[in-house]
C-alpha positions as CSV (number, residue, x, y, z in Angstrom):
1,X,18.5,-8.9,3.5
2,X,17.4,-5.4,3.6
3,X,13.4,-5.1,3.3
4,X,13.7,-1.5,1.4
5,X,12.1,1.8,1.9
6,X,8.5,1.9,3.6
7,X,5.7,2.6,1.4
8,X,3.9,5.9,2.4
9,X,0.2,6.3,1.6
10,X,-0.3,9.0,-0.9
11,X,-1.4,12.6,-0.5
12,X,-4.7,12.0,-2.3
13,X,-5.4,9.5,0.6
14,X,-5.3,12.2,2.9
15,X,-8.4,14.1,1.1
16,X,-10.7,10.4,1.5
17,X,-9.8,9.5,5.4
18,X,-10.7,11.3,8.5
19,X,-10.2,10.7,12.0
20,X,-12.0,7.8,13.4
21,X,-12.2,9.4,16.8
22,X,-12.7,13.5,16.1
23,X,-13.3,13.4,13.4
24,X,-11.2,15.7,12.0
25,X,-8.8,15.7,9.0
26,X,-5.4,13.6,9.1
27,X,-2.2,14.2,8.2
28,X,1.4,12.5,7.9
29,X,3.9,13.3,11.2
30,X,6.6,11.0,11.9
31,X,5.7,7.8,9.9
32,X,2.0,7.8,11.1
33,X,-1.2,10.0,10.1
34,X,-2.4,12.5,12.9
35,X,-5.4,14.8,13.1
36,X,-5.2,19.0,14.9
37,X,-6.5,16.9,18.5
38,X,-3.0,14.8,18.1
39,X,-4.8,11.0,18.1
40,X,-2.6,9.0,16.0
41,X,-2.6,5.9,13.9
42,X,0.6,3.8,12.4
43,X,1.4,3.5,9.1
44,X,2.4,-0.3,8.5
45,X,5.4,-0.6,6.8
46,X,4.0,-2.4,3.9
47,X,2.0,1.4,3.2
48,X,-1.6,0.9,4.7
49,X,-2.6,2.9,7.8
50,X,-4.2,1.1,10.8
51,X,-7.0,2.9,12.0
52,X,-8.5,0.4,14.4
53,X,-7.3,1.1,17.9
54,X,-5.7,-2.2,19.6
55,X,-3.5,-4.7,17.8
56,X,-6.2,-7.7,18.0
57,X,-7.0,-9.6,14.8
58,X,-11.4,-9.2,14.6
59,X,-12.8,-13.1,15.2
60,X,-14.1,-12.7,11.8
61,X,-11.3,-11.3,10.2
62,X,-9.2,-13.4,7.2
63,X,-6.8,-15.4,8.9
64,X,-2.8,-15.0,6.3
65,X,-3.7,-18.8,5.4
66,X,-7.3,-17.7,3.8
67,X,-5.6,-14.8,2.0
68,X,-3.0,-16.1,0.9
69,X,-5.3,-18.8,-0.6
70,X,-7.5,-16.7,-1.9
71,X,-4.7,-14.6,-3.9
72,X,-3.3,-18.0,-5.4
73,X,-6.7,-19.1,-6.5
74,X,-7.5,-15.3,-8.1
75,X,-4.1,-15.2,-9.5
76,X,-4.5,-18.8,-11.3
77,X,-7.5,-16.7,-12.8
78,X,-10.4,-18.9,-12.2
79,X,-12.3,-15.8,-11.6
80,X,-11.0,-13.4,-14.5
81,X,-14.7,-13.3,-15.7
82,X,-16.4,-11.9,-12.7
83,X,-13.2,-9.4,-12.4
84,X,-14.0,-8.2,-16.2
85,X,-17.3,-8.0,-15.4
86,X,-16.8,-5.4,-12.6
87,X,-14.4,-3.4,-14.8
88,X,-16.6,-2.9,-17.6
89,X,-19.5,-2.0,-15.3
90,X,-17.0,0.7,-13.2
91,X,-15.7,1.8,-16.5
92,X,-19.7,2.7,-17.2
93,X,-20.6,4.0,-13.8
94,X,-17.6,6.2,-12.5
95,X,-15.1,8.7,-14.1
96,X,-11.8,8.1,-15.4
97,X,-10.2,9.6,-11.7
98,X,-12.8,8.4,-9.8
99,X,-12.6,7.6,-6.0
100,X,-13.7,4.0,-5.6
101,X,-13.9,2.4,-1.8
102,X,-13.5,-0.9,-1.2
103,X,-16.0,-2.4,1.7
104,X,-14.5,-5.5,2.3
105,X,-11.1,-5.3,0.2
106,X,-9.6,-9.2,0.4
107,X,-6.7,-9.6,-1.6
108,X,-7.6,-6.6,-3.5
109,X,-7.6,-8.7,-6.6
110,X,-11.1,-6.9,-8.2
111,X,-10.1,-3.3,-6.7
112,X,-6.9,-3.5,-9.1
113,X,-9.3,-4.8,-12.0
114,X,-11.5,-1.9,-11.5
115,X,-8.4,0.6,-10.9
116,X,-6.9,-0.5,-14.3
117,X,-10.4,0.4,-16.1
118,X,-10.6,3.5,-14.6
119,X,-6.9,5.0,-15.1
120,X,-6.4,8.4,-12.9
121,X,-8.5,6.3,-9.9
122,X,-7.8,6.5,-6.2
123,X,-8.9,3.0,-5.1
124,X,-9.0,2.7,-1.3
125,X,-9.4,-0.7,0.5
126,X,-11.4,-1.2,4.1
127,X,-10.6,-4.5,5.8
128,X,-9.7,-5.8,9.1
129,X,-7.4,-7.9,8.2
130,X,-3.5,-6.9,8.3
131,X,-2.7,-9.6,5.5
132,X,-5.8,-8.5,3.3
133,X,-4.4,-4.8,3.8
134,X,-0.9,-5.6,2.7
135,X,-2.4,-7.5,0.1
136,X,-4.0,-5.0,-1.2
137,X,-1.7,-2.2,-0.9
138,X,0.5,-4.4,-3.3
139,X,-2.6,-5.6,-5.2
140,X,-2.2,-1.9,-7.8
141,X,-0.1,0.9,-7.7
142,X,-3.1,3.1,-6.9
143,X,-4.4,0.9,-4.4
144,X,-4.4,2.3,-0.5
145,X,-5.2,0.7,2.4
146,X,-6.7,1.3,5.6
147,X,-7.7,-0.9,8.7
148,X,-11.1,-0.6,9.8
149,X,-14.5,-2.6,10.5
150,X,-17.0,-1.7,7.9
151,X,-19.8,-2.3,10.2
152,X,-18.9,0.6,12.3
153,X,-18.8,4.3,10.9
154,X,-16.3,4.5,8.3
155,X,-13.8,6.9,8.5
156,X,-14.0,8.4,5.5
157,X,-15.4,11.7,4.1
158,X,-18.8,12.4,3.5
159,X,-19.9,12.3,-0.5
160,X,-16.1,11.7,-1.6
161,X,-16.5,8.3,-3.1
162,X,-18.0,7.9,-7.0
163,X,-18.1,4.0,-6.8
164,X,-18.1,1.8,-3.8
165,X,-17.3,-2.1,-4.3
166,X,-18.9,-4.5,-2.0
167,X,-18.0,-8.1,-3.3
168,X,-18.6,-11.3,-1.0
169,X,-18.6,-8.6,2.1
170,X,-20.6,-7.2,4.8
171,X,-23.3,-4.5,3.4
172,X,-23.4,-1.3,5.6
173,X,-26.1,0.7,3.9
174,X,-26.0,4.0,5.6
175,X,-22.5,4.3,5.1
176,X,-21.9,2.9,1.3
177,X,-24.8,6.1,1.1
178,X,-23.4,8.7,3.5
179,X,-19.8,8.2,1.6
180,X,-21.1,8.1,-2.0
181,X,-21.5,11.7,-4.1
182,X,-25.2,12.0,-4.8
183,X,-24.6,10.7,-8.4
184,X,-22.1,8.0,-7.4
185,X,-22.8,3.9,-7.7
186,X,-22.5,1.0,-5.0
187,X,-21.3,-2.3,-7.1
188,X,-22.6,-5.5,-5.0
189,X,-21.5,-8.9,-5.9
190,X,-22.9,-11.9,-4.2
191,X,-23.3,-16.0,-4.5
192,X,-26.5,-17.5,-6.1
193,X,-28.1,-20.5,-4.8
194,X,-26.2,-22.2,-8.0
195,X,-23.0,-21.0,-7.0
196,X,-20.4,-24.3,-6.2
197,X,-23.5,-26.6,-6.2
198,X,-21.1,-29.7,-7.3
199,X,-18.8,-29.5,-4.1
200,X,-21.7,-28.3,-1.5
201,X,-22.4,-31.8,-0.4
202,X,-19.3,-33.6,-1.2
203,X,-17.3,-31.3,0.6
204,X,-20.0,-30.2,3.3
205,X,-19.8,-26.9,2.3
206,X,-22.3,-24.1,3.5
207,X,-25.6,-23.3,1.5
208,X,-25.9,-20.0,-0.1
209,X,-29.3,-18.8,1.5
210,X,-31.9,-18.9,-2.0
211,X,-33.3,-15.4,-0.5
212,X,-30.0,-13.5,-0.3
213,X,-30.6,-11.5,-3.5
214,X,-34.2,-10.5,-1.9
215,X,-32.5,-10.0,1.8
216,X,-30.2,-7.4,0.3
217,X,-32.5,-5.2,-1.6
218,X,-34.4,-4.7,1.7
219,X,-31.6,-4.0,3.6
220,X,-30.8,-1.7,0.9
221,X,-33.6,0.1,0.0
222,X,-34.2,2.8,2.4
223,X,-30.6,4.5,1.0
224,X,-30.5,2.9,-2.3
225,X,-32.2,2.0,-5.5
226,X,-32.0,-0.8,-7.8
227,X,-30.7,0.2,-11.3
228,X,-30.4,-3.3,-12.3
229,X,-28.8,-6.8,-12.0
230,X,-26.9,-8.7,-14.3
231,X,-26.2,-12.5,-14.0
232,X,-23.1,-13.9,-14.1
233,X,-22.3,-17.7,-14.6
234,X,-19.2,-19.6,-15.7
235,X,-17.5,-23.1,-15.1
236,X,-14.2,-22.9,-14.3
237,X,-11.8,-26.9,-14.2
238,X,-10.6,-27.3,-10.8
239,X,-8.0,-29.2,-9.5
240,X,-7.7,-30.7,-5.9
241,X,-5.2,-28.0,-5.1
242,X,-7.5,-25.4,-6.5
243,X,-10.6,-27.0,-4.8
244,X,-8.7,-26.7,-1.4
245,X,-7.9,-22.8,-1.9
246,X,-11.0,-21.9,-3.0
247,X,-12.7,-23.6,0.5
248,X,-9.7,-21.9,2.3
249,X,-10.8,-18.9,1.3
250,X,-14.6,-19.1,2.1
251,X,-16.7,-18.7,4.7
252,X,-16.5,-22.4,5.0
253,X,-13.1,-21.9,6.0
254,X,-14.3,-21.0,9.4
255,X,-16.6,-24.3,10.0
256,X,-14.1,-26.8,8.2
257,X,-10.6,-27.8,9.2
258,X,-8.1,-28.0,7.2
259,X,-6.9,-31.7,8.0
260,X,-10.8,-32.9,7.2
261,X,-11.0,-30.4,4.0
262,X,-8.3,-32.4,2.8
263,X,-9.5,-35.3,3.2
264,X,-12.9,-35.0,1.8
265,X,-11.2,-33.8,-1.5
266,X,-9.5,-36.6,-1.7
267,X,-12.4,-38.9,-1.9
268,X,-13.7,-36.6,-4.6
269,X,-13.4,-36.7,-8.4
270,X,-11.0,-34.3,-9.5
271,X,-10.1,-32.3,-12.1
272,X,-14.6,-31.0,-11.8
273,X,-16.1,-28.7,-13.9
274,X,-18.3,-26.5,-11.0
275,X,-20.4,-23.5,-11.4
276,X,-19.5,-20.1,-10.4
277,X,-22.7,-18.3,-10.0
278,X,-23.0,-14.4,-9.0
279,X,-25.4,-11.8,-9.5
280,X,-23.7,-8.6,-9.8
281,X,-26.3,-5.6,-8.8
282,X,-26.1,-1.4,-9.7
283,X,-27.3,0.6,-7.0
284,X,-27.9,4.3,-7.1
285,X,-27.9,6.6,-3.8
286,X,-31.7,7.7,-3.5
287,X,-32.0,11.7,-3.0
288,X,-31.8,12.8,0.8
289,X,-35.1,13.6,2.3
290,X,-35.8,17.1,2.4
């Protein structure tokens, strides 16, 4: 059965990436993106561009299985609350045809919510992950793509981006500030010590560290400052089904098989009631030194 037309990444992509290796600006040639010294990078059939060099899934990387179960737990809408929250905050913080990056993109399931509140955005995903990328890329029809490691220098224009979205992702501070416009916004969203509390030792699930909150403002605050943080706490049922997606798609994922997840939610009591616990934080770029 015939898989259709590829999907090509859109011209106002082209004024957000750069070269990862010049850098130098890039433009389309022959179903990939090019810069003036000739290095090229595919376009993936699905739309997104990879912009890693090699073909190697990163260790750390979401496995298909953890995407896929994430997008099946997001889509059943356990986590529409936290999702509304970031679009009313984006709404507040960024113009209507903002540029908002994604650090950390997943499924691309609160890019779209923030793309629908802002609507003449450019959102832009960064994973490392080829199913998170295609994800994405179909998560909004203004949602790009593009395969890179956040922790290394992005490959992105300098000052370009209004809003940057970090949720549940690795924090690289001196690039969410070298990519944002002076009066642009980074969006963080990450666990409490509260957050799954009911399935942490039934399920053996990893602690969320009670100083996280305080770890990331230091590792923030040389770029950034504090505007404010604003709790976030609901209870959504879950079944076993749901239960077992939701570890899937954790860092847990990575310390617990599959076979024994299973089997630990079986012994448990299910439909449960468990707490979803976030704080979501503002961040505004601090002024360069002089």
């Amino acid at each position: 059965m015939p898989s259709g037309p590829a999907r090509m990444p859109s011209d106002r992509l082209l004024t957000v990436l750069t070269c990862p290796l010049c850098p130098s600006a890039l433009t389309r040639a022959d179903g990939a993106l090019r810069c003036a010294a000739r290095h090229t990078f595919d376009i993936a059939r699905h739309g997104y561009v990879s912009l890693l060099t090699g073909h190697r899934r990163a260790p750390s990387a979401d496995s298909a299985e953890m995407v896929r179960s994430r997008a099946a737990f997001l889509r059943a809408g356990h986590y529409d609350p936290l999702a509304r929250a970031l679009a009313d905050l984006a709404a507040g913080l960024a113009p209507a045809d903002a540029t908002v990056l994604d650090a950390g993109a997943g499924t691309g399931h609160h890019l779209s919510a923030v793309l629908d509140a802002l609507p003449g955005a450019l959102g832009v995903g960064l994973d490392t992950s080829p199913a998170a990328l295609r994800a994405t890329v179909r998560a909004h029809p203004r949602a790009e793509a593009a395969g890179w490691d956040v922790w290394r220098p992005w490959p992105v224009r300098t000052g370009c981006a209004h809003l940057v979205l970090n949720v549940f992702a690795p924090r690289n501070g001196p690039e969410f500030r070298r990519v944002l416009r002076p009066d642009g916004a980074l969006l963080v969203v990450t666990p409490t010590a509260r957050h799954l509390r009911e399935l942490r030792e039934p399920l053996g699930l990893l602690a969320v560290d009670s100083r996280k909150e305080e770890r990331l403002r230091r590792t923030l605050s040389a770029a950034f400052r504090l505007a404010r943080t604003e709790p976030l706490e609901f209870a959504p049922v879950l079944t076993a089904e749901d239960v077992v997606g939701l570890v899937a798609m954790s860092p847990s994922a990575h310390h617990l098989d599959a076979a024994r997840l299973r089997e630990r939610v079986a012994r448990a009591v299910t439909p449960v009631r468990v707490t979803a616990s976030f704080a979501v934080s503002v961040y505004r770029p601090r002024a360069a030194a002089q």
